[in-house]
N, C-alpha and C positions, 0 to 999 in steps of 0.2 A: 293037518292036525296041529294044534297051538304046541308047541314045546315046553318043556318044562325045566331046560336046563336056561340060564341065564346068559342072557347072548348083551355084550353091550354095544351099546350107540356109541360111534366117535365122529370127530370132526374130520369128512373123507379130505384127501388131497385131491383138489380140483386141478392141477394140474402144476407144472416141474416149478414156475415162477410163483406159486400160490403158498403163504405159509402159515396165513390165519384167514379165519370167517367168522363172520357174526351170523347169533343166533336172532333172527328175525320175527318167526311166527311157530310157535307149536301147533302144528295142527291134529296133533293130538292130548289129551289128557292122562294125567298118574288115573289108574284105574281101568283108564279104554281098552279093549280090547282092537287088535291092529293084524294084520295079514301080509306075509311076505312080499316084500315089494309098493305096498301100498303108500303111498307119500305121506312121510310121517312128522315130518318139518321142514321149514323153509330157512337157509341160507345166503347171505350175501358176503362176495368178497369184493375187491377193486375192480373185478372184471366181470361177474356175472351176480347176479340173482338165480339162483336155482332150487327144488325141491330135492329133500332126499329122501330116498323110498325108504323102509322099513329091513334091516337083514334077515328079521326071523316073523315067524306068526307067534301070537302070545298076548299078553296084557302089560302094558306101560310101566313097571311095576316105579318109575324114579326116575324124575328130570331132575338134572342135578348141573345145567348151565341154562338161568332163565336167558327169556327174549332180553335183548337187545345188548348182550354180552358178548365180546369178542373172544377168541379162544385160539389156540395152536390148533393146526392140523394135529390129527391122532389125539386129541384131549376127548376124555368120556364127556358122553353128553351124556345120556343115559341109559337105562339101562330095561330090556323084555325081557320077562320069564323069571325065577328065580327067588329070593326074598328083598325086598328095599332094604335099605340103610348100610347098603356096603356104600362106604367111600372110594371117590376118583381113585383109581390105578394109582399110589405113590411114583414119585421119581425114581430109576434106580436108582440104589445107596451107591453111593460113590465108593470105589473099588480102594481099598485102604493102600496108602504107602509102604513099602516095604522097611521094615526097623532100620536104624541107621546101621552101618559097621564099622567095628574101631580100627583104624588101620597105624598102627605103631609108626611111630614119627622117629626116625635116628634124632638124635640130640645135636644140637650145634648144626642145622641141616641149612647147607647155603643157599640163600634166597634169591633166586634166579631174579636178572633185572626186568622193572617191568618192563610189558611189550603195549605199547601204544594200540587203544583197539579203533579201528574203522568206524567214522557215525553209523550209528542203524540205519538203513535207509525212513522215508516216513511212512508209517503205515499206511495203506492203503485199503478200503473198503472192498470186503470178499464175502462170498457167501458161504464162510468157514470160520471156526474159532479164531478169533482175532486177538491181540496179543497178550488182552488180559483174561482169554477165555471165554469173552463173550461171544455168540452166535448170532449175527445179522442174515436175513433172507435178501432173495436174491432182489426183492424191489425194494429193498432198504439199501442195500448196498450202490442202486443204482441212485437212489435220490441221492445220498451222500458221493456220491460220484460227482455229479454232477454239481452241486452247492459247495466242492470241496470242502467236506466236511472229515473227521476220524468220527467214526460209531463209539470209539472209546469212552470218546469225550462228553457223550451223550448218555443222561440219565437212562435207564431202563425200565419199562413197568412191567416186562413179560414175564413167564417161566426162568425161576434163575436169574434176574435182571438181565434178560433178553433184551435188545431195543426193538420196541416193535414198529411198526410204518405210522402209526398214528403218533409215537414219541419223534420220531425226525421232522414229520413233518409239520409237530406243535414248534420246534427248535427253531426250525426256518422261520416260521412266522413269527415268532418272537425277534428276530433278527439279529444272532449272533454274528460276529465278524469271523468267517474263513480260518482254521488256521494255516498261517502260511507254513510251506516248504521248513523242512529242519534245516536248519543251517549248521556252520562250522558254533563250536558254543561259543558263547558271547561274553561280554563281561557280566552281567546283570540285567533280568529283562523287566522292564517299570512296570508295577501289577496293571492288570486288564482293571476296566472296569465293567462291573458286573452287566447284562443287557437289561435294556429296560423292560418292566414287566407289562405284559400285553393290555390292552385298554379293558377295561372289564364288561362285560356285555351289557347293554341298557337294557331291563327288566321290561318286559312285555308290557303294552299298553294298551286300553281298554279297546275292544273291537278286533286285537293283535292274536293269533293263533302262532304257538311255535310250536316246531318237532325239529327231530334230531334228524342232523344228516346222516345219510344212510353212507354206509363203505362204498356205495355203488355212485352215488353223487359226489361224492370224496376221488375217486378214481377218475372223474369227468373232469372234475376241477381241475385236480392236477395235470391231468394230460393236456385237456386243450391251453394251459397255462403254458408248460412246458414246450409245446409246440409254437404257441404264436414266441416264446423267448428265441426256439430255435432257428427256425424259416422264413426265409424273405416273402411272407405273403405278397401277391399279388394275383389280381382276377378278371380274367377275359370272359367278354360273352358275345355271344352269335343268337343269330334266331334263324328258326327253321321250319319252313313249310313242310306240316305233318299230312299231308292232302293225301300222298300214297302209303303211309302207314295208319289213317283213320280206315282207308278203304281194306287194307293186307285185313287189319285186326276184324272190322265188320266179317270180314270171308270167314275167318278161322276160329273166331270167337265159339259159334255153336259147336262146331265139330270138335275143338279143343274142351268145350264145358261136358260134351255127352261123354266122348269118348275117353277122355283124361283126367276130367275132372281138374281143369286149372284155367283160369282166365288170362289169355294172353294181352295182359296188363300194357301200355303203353311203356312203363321203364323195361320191361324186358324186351321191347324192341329197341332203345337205347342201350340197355347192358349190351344187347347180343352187337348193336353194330360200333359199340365204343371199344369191346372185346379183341373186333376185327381190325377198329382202327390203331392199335395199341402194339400192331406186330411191327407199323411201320415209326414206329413214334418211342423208341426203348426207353429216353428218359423220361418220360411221363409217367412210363411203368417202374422205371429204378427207384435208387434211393441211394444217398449219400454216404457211406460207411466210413467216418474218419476220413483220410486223404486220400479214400477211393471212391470212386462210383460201379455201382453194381445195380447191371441191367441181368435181363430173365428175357429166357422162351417160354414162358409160360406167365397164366393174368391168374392170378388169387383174388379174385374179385370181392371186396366189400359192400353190404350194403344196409345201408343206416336205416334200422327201424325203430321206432319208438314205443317206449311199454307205456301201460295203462297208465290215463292220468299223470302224464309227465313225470312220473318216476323214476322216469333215467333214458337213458339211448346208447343202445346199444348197437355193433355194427360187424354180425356173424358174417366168415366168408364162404365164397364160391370158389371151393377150389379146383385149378384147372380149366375154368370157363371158357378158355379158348378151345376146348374139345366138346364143348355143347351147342347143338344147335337153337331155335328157337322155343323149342316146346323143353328142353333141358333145361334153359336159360329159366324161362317160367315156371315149372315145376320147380326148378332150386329157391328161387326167390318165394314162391309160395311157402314151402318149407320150413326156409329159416325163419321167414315172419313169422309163421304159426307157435316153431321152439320158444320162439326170445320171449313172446309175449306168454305160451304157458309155462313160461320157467325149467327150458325142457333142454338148455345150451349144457353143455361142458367148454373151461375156459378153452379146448382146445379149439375150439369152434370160430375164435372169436382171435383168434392167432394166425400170423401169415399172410396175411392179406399184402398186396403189391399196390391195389388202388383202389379207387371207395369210389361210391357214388350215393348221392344222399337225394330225398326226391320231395321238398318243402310242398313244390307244385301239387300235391294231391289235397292242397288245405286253399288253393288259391293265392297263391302267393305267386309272383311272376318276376323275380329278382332276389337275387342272395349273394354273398361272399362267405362261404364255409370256411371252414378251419381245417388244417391239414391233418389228417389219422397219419402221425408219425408212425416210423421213422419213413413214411412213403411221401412222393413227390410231388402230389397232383391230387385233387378230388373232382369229381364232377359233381355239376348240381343240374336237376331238373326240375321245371318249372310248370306253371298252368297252362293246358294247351286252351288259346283262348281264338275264336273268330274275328279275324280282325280286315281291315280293308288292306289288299294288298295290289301293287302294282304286277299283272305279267304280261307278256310280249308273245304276240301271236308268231305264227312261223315266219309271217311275211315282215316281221318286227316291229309291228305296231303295239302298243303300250294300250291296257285298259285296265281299269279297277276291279277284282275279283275278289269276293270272301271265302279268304283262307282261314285254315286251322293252324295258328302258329304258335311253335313254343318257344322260350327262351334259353339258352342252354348255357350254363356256365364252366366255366376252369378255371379253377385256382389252384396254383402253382407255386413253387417253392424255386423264386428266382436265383438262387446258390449256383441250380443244377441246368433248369428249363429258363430259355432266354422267354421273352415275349411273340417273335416272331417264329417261333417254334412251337409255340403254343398256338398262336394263331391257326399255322396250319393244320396241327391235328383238330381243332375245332373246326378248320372248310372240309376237311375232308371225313369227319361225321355227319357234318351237315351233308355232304356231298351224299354217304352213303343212305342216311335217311330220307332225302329228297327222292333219290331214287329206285327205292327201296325194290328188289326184286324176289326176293326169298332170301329164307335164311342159308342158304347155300348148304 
């Protein structure tokens, strides 16, 4: 039964690092009637695109943040049930000062000498009031981490003059100078001159179609930027006679479709035996942390799917995939693809990951250099399995040309941590386990 008491829409928190979202598509209207649970608008933040259901049954009665408007988490969007034309939830009023109190001064009171006070140290970027009261989120605070920057410093458009992640990262591209460390004070510091102002967009040209980048192409951008700034790209590839995993998959195929209802895909024979190779191989699985490295007993598997119409890529994980077998392996990866494309992730989905694998090869493509899903050390890529001529060697060692099914399999590496010939190996002995693939164990 629709309700009648007034229930309002907010902007949910998608997750701990998440602190705004754009409104992307109403997919409903002021008027429509809507049922609990029912998806009732669509959402983009830096890390996912998702729908959010409806909290009450009732009628739309007020959208009160259109499409393509950014917002705080917990801002009303709008509002089922009730009468229209209440306004957003005010901010609370600020909790008033306490009156001053006069405290009687003795006359002729001797003035203690001063005491020299210690520099402040310089601020540093926090996901807490900062010194002038402003409030930075936690991926604000990391870009200003990182570009050493103070959030102080920087204009605010949000709540409050908030800085939000699209004000830091207009800043950067504008290209202020750092400021540096506080020093001991100086005699006088020669004024700055102001940064120069960004080149102005060239106005669309006939035959030109523009739209606006999405938070979700804005989140791509930055990361894979950030990544190729932070990691020694470099990319080995191997190829690999898929002769005993064309025939495993023919076996298994039917009885996986009738009985499970999943298609044991050629990457999930690669997930599951890149899974196994990964126990003997820990920096491929680590990752760099400051002046440590930190490896894992366990693989949080990523894996790169792409939404409709290249609207983004996203790369939900597997967590614990060293505890799934082959049909595990498969069913997880059917899964996630299913979510990411009908907008069905939470960012938490999309979090943890230890190593990625990305799989071009399903488009015909037979060669890549990926980009590394920081802060992890290694991506895998998988390619087209293509019939090709190949050399093998009968028992008695005589050489003949036979057509194989071969793929090409890549690793790119993050040379900080994973030398080259370490890389090497854990690609022969993928290869190794694919060549002779016996079951999933």
């Amino acid at each position: 039964m629709a309700t009648e008491t007034a229930v309002d829409v907010v902007m949910p928190q998608m997750g701990v690092s998440v602190s705004e979202g754009t409104v992307t598509k109403w997919l409903k209207r002021e008027g429509d009637q809507i049922e609990a649970d029912e998806p009732l608008l669509e959402i983009s933040t830096d890390k996912v695109d998702t729908e959010v259901p409806s909290p009450a049954s009732g009628t739309l009665v007020q959208i009160l943040v259109q499409e393509g408007e950014t917002v705080d988490v917990g801002t009303k969007l709008g509002q089922i049930g009730g009468s229209a034309g209440a306004a957003p939830a005010p901010a609370p009023p600020a909790v008033p000062a306490p009156p001053p109190v006069s405290v009687p001064v003795p006359a002729q009171a001797p003035v203690p000498e001063p005491v020299a006070e210690a520099p402040a140290p310089a601020p540093q970027p926090v996901a807490e009031p900062s010194g002038n009261g402003k409030f930075v989120s936690p991926v604000v605070a990391r870009i200003a981490s990182e570009h050493g920057l103070d959030p102080n410093q920087i204009p605010g458009t949000g709540r409050g003059g908030r800085v939000t992640k699209q004000d830091i990262l207009t800043f950067v591209e504008s290209g202020p100078t750092p400021a540096a460390p506080q020093a001991a004070p100086a005699a006088a510091e020669a004024p700055k001159a102001p940064p120069a102002p960004a080149a102005p967009a060239a106005p669309p040209q006939a035959g030109e179609q523009v739209e606006p980048v999405s938070a979700m192409r804005r989140g791509i951008a930055e990361h894979m930027r950030r990544s190729l700034d932070t990691a020694a790209h470099v990319t080995s590839a191997i190829e690999v006679d898929m002769s005993k995993i064309v025939a495993a998959r023919a076996a298994l195929k039917k009885e996986f479709q009738s009985a499970y209802g999943v298609n044991p895909t050629y990457l999930a024979f690669v997930a599951r035996a890149a899974t196994d190779t990964l126990k003997d191989y820990p920096y491929v699985n680590g990752e760099l942390r400051g002046d440590s490295i930190v490896t894992r007993n366990y693989v949080n598997l990523g894996i790169a799917v792409e939404l409709a119409d290249g609207k983004g890529l996203i790369v939900p994980v597997i967590r614990n995939a060293e505890g799934l077998n082959l049909l595990g392996v498969a069913r997880a990866i059917a899964d996630i693809a299913s979510r990411a494309r009908d907008k069905k992730l939470l960012p938490d989905d999309v979090q943890g990951g230890t190593f990625t694998i990305t799989n071009p090869g399903g488009y015909g493509t037979f060669h890549g250099t990926p980009v590394i899903n920081q802060p992890q050390s290694a991506i895998l890529g998988t390619y087209a399995l293509v019939k090709r001529p190949w050399v093998v060697t009968d028992e008695n060692g005589n050489d003949a040309i036979a057509i194989k099914p071969i793929m090409n399999v890549t690793l790119t590496y993050d040379h900080r941590l994973v030398d080259g010939a370490y890389a090497g190996r854990f690609l022969r002995d993928l290869r190794e386990r694919l060549e002779n693939w016996e079951g999933d164990g």
